[in-house]
C-alpha positions as CSV (number, residue, x, y, z in Angstrom):
1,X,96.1,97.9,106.9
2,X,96.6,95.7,104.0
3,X,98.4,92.6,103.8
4,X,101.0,93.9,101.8
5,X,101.3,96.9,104.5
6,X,101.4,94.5,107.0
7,X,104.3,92.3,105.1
8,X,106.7,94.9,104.4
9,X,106.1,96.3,108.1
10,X,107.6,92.9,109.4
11,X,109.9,93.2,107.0
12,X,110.9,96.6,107.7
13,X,111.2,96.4,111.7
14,X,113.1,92.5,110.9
15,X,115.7,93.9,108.3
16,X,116.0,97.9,109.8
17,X,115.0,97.6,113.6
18,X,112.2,98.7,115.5
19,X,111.4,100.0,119.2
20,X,111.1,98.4,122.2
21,X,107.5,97.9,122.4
22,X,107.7,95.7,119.2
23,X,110.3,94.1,119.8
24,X,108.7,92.7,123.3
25,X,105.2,91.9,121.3
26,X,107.7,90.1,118.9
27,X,109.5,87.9,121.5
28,X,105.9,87.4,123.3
29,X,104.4,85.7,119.6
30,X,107.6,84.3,118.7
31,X,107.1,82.7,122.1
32,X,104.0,81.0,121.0
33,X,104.8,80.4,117.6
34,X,108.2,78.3,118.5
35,X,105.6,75.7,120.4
36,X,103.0,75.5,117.7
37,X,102.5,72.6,115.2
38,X,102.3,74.8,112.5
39,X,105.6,76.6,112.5
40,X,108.1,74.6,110.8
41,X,111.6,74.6,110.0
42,X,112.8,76.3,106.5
43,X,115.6,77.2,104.5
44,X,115.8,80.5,106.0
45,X,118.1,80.1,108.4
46,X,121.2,80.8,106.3
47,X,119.3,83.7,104.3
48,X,117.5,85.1,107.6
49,X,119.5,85.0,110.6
50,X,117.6,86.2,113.4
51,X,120.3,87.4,116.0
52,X,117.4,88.2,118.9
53,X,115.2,85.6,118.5
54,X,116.8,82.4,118.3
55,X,113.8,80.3,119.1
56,X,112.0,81.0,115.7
57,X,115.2,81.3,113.6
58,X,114.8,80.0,110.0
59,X,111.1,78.9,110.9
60,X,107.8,79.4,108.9
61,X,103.9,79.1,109.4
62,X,103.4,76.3,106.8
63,X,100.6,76.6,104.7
64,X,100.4,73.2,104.4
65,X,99.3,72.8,107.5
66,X,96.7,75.8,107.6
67,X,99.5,78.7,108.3
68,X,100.1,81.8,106.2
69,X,103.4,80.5,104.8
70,X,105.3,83.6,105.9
71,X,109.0,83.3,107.9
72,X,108.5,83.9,111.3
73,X,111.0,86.5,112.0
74,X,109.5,89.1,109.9
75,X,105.7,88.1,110.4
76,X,105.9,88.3,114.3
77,X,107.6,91.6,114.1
78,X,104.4,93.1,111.7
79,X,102.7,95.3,114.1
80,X,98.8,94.4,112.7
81,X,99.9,91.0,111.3
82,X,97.7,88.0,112.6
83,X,98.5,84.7,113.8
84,X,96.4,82.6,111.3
85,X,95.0,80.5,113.9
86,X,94.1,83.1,115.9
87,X,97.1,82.6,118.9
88,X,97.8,86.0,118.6
């Protein structure tokens, strides 16, 4: 899948839903992403909301720091998307 597949699919199961299988995988990366050096606080919070979970809310993989630079509630919600380091 191509990254642009793989972006709107976060997207897409963030902003529409999506079933309970990817919804668990999402809470277990969120999980590590919320301890990880990388993931940073953002702007998105306002914009983004994420109502299920709270622990990544307005966060992003900074690609200052060697991340992807997404927003976390969409990227750990893509169902081929890849931690950057490798976490997950």
């Amino acid at each position: 899948m191509s990254n642009l597949k793989n972006i709107l699919n976060g997207w897409s199961n963030y902003l529409i839903g999506s079933d309970q299988t990817t919804n668990e995988e999402a809470k277990r990366r969120a999980s590590i992403c919320s301890e990880c050096p990388i993931a940073t606080d953002g702007i998105h919070t306002a914009i983004l909301p994420d109502f299920s979970i709270k622990e990544i809310q307005g966060m992003y993989c900074s690609s200052e720091k060697g991340g992807c630079g997404c927003p976390l509630s969409p990227a750990v919600r893509s169902k081929n998307h890849n931690c950057p380091k490798n976490k997950w």
